[in-house]
C-alpha positions as a Markdown table, in Angstrom:
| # | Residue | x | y | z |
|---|---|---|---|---|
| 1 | Unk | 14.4 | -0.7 | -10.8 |
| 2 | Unk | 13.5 | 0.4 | -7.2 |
| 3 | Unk | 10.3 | 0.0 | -5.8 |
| 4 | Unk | 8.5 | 3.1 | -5.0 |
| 5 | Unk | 6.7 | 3.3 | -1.5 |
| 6 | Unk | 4.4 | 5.9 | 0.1 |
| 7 | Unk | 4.2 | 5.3 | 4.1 |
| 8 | Unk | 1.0 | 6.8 | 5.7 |
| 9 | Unk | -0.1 | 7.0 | 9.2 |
| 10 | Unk | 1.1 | 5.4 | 12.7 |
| 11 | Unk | 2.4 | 7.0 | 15.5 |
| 12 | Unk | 6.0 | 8.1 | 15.3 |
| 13 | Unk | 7.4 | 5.9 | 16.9 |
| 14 | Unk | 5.8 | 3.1 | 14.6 |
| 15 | Unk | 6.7 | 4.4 | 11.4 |
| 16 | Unk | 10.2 | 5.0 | 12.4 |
| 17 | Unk | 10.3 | 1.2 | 12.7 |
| 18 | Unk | 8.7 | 0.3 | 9.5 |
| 19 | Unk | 10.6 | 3.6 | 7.9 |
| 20 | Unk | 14.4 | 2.0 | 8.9 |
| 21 | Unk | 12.7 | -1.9 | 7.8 |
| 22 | Unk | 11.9 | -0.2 | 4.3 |
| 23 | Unk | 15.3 | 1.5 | 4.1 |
| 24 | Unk | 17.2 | -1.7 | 4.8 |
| 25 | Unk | 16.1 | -2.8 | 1.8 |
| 26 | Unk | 18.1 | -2.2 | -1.3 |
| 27 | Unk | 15.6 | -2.8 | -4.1 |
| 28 | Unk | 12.8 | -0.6 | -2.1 |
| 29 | Unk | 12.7 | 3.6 | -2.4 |
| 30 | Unk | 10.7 | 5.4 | 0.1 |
| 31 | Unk | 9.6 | 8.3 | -1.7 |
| 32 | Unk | 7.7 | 9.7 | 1.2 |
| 33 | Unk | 5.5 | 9.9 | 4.3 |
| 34 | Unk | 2.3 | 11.2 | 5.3 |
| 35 | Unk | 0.8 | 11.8 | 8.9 |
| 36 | Unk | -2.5 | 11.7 | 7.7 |
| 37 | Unk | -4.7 | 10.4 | 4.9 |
| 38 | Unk | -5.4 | 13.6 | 3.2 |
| 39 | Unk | -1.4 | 14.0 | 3.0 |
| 40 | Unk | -1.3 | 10.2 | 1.8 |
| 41 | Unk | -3.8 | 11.0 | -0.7 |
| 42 | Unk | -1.9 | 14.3 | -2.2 |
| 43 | Unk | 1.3 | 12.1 | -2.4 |
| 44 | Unk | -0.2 | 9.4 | -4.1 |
| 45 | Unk | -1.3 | 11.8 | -6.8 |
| 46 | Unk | 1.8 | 13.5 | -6.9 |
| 47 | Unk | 4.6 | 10.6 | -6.9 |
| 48 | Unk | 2.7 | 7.9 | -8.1 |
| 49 | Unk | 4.3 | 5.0 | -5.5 |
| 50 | Unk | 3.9 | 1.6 | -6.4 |
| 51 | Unk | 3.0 | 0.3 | -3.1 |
| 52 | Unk | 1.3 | 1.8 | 0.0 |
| 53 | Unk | 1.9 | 1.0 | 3.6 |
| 54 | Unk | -0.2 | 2.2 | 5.7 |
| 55 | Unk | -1.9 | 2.3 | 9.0 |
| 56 | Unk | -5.5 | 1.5 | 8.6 |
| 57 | Unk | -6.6 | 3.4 | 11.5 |
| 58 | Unk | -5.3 | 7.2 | 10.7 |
| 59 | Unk | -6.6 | 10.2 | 12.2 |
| 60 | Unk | -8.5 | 11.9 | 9.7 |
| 61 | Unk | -10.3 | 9.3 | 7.9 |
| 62 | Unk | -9.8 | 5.1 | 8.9 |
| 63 | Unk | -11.4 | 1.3 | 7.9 |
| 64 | Unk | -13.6 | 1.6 | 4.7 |
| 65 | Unk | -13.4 | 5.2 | 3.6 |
| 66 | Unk | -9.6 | 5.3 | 3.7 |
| 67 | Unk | -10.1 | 1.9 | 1.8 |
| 68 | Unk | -12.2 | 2.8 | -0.7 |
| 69 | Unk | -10.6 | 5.8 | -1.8 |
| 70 | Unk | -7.4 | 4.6 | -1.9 |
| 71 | Unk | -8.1 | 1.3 | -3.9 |
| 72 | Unk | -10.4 | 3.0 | -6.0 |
| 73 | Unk | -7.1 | 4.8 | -7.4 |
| 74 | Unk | -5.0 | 3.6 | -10.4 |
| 75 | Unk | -1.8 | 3.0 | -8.9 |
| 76 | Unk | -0.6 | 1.6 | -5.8 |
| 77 | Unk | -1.0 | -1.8 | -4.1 |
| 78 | Unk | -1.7 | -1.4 | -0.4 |
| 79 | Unk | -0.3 | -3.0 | 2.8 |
| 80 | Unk | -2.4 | -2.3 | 5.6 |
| 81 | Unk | -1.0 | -2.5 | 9.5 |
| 82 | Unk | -4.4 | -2.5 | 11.4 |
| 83 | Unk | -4.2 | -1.4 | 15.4 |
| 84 | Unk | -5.3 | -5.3 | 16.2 |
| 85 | Unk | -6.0 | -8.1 | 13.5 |
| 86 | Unk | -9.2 | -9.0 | 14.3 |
| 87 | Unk | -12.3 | -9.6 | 12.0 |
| 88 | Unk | -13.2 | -6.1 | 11.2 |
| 89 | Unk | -9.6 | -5.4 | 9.1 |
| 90 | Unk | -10.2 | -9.1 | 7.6 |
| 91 | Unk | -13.7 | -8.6 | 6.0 |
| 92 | Unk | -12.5 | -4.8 | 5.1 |
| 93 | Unk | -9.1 | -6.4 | 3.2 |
| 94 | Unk | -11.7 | -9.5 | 1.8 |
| 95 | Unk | -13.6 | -6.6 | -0.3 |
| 96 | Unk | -10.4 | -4.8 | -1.6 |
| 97 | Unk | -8.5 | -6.6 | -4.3 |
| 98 | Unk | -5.2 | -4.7 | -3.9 |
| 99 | Unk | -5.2 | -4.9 | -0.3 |
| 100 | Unk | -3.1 | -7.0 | 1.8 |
| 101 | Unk | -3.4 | -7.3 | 5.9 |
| 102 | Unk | -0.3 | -7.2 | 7.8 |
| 103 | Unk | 0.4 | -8.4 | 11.2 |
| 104 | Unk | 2.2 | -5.7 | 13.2 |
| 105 | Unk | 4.1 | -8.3 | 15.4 |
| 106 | Unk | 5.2 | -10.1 | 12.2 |
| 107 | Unk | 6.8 | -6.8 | 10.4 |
| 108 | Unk | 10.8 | -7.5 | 10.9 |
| 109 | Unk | 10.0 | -10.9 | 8.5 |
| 110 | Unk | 6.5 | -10.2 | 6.1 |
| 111 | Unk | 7.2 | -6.7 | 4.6 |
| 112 | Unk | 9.9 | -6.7 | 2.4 |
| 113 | Unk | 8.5 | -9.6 | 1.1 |
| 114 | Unk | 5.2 | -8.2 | 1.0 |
| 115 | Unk | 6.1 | -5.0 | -0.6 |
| 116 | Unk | 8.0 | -6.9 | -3.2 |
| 117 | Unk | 5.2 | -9.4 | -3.5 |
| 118 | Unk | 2.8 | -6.0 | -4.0 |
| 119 | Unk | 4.6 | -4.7 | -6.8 |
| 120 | Unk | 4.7 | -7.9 | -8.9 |
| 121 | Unk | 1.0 | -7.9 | -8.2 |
| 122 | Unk | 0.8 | -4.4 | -9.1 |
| 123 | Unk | 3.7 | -4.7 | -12.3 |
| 124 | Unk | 1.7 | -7.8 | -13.7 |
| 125 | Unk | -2.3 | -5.8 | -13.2 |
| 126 | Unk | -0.5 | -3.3 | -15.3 |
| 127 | Unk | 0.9 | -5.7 | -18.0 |
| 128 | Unk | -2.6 | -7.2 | -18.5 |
| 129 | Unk | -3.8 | -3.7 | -18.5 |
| 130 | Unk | -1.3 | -2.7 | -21.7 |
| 131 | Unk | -1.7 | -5.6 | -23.4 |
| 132 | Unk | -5.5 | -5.3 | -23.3 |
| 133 | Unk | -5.7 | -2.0 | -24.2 |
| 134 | Unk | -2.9 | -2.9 | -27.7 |
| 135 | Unk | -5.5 | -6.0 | -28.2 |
| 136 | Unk | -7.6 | -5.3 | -31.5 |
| 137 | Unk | -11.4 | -5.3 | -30.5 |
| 138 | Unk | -13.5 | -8.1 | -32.3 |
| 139 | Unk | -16.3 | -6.3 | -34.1 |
């Protein structure tokens, strides 16, 4: 089983890197790519990725909107690449369960790992999830 990822945001030039890192990977499916966080957003809804990479500083919307909305969806974990990893993207990714901070300058070694590392996390929220849901209720 492949793991479905949606990559959003970034310059060109940047998501070409993380676009060939993510294809080097056999167990990992990119299912698409969005410019911008409304196109992220209609993706998400539409192919239902497991994990999320994405830049948290996008055009159209960036830090706690594009955070909220996204985490607020059921459905995939999220990596965020901020511009510079500073406090601001630390507190933001503190208050967000399902995000994870990445560090741009580490991305050749932490994101296969961290995408595979996301799914499990996201594989497992949705196991509990089932199995509470098949759970009888105690009167």
């Amino acid at each position: 089983m492949s793991i479905r990822v949606l990559l959003a945001g970034g310059n060109e030039i940047s998501r070409k890197a993380i676009r060939n890192l993510l294809e080097g990977a056999p167990e990992v499916q990119l299912v698409a790519e969005g410019d911008t966080f409304i196109q992220a957003m209609q993706i998400i809804g539409k192919l239902r990725p497991r994990v999320l990479v994405m830049d948290l500083y996008m055009g159209d919307q960036r830090d706690v909107t594009a955070l909220s909305a996204v985490s607020g969806l059921i459905g995939p974990r999220l990596l965020v690449i901020p511009l510079w990893n500073d406090d601001e993207p630390r507190s933001l990714a503190d208050n967000f369960d399902r995000v994870q901070l990445l560090n741009k300058a580490k991305l050749a070694t932490e994101l296969i790992p961290a995408v595979k590392s996301a799914h499990h996390k996201q594989m497992n929220l949705r196991r509990e999830d089932g199995e509470a849901r098949t759970q009888p209720s105690n009167p």
